[in-house]
N, C-alpha and C positions, 0 to 999 in steps of 0.2 A: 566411410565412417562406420565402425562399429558398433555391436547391441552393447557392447560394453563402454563404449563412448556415450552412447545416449542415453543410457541408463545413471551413469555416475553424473549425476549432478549437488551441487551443493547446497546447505538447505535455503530453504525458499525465503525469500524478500521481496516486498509487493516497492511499487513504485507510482507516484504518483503524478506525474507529468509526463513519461513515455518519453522525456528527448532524452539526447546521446547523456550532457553534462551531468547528472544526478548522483546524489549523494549513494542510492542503494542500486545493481543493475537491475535490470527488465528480464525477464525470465522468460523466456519464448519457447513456444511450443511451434515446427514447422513441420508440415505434414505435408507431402507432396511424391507420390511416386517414380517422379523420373529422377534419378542421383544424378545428374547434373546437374538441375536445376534447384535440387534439395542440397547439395555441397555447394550452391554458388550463392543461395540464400542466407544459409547458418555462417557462412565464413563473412559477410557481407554485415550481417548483423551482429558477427562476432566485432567489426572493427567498431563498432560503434559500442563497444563495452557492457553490450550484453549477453547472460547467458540462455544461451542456446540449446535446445534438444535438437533432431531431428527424427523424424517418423517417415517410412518409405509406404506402410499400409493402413489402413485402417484398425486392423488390429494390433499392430504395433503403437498405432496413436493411442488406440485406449489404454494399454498397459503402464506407459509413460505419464499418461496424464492421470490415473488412479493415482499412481506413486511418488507423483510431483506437485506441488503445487504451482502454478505459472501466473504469471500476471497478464499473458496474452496468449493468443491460440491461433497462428495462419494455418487455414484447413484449405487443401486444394482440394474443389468439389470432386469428382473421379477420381478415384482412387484402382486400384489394380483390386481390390478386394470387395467393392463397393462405393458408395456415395459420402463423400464426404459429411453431408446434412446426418447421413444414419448415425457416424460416429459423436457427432454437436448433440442428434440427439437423446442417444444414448449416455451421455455424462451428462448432461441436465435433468436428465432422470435419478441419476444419481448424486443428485445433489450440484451439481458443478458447476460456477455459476461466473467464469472468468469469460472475458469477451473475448467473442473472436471475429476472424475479419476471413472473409473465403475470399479464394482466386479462383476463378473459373474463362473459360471461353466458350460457357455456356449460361451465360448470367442469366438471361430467359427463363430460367428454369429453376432458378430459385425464385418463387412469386414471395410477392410484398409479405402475404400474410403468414405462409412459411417462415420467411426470416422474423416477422414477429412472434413467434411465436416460438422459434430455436432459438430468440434472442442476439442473431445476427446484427453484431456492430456495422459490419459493411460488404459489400462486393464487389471488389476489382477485379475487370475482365482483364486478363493473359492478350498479346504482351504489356506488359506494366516495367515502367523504370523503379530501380532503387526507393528513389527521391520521392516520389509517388505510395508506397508502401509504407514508408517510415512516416510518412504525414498522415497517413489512414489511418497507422496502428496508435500512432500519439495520440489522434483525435479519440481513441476509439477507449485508451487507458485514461484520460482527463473526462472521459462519458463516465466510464468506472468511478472513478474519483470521486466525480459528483454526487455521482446517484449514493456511493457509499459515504458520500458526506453529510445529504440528507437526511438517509437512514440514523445517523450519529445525530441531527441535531431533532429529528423526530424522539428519536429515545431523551431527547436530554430532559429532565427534571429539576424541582428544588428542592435541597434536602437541607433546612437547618441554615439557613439563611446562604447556601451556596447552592449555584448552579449546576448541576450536576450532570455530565456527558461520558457518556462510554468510550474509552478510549479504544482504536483500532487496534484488534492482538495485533499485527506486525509492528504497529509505532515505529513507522519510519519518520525520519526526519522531514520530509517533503510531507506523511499524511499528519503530523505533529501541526505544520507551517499551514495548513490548509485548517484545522482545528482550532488554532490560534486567529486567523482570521475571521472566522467565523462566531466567536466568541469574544472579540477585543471587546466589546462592550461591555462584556462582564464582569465586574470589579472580584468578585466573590465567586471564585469558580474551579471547581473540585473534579478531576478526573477519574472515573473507576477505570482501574488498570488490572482488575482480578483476571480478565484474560488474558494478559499478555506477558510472556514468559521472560523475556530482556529487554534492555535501552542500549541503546548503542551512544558512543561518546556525543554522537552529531547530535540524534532524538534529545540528548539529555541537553547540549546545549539549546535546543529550541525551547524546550520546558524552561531552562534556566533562565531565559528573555522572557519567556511569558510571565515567570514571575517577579522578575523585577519591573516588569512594566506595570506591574499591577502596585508597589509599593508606593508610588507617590500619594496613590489613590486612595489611599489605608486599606487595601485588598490584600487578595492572596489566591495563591493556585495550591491547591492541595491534591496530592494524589494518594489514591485509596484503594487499598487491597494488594497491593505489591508483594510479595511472595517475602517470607523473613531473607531469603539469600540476597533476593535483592535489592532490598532494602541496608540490608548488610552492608551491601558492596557502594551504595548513595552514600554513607552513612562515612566509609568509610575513605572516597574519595575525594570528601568534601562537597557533594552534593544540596545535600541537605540544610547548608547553609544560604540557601537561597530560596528551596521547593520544599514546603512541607509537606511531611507525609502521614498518616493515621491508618494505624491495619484493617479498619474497616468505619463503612458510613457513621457509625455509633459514635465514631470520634470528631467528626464535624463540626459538632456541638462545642466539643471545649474548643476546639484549635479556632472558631469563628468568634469565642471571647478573647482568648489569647490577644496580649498587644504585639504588637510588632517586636523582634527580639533585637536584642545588640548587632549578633551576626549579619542579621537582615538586614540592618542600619546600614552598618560599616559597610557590606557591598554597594547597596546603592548609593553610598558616599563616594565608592572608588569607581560604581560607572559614572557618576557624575563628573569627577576630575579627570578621568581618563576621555572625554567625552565620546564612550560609547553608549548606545541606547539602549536606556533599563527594559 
């Protein structure tokens, strides 16, 4: 595998359940010095549809993981350059805050409060099966999930008779699905998306359920602060006939007197005869 294999990756997509089937792949970080066993990991977890770096050193893993963003991090504790732990903790100094799962056959030696405090998802001692790995790193990206789903419902506010939640910048469809559960109770309820650069047709489908689930209700999903392009591009693919949007909180206010429009009718007429669920 070459620097130029592990360097070219495509941009980043978080993921929010870690198995194989999902909408977005798993962007993995594998760090491991013996190229055996780092080519028989990355091809391994390549078959399961996701994208893979690999790192043979330590200072190769930090280079990668500056440049990339990952949705997971397998750090083989010894490294040819140093300790695995030093590289964990030196990108959590810099901000880095993606979980990782170390492989060691020296598990001993990462104590408990260490790994609390590098934020150590997990430690699987070498030898370790496949099967065994891909269950640690799921557990370890639905830990993510969570923790970053509370964070989202700690931020949520009322603004103007809607509920108000920060939407994840990546909006993927699986962190959309996880949002939507979280929220079903909210009749009146407004996402700020000023962070997030795109929707992907999936994401946009998940919004587009959440908003008709909300019409029987007399509610609405409103999303807020959406960039003019992208908004554009809703606008322009028939989005918007389902998900309200308003360029910023300011507009909450009218869109919460607003009644329900024709458009917004007529779809939830045609989930209703179609019997799909609004």
């Amino acid at each position: 595998m070459s620097s130029e294999e592990r360097n070219d990756m495509p941009p980043a997509t978080a993921n929010a359940t870690g198995m194989p089937a999902v909408v977005s792949p798993v962007r993995a970080l594998v760090v491991d010095d013996e190229p055996l066993v780092l080519w028989t990991t990355v091809k391994r977890l390549e078959r399961l549809g996701w994208q893979v770096a690999g790192a043979e050193s330590g200072h190769e893993a930090e280079t990668l993981w500056t440049r990339n963003d990952f949705d997971i991090v397998i750090m083989d504790y010894r490294l040819s350059d140093g300790l695995g732990t030093d590289v964990v903790a030196a990108m959590r100094q810099a901000g880095h805050r993606e979980p990782v799962v170390c492989l060691t056959a020296e598990s001993e030696r990462i104590e408990p409060a260490a790994r609390q405090q590098l934020d150590i998802a997990d430690v699987l001692s070498k030898p370790l099966t496949m099967d065994d790995l891909t269950k640690t790193v799921s557990e370890a990206l639905r830990g993510a999930a969570k923790r970053g789903g509370e964070s989202s419902e700690a931020a949520a506010e009322h603004v103007d008779g809607f509920r108000l939640a920060i939407c994840p910048e990546s909006a993927t469809a699986d962190e959309l699905a996880l949002l939507a559960d979280r929220h079903a109770a909210d009749d009146w309820l407004a996402l700020d998306m000023s962070g997030t650069v795109s929707l992907s047709r999936e994401a946009l489908s998940v919004l587009a359920g959440m908003a008709r689930a909300r019409m029987p209700r007399q509610g609405r999903l409103c999303l807020v602060g959406l960039s003019g392009e992208e908004l554009a591009r809703l606008r322009g693919e028939g989005w918007t006939r389902d998900i309200a949007c308003v360029a910023d909180r300011a507009g909450l206010a009218a869109e919460r007197r607003r009644p329900i429009s024709v458009p917004e009718r007529e779809s939830l007429l045609a989930s209703v005869v179609d019997g799909s669920e609004p």
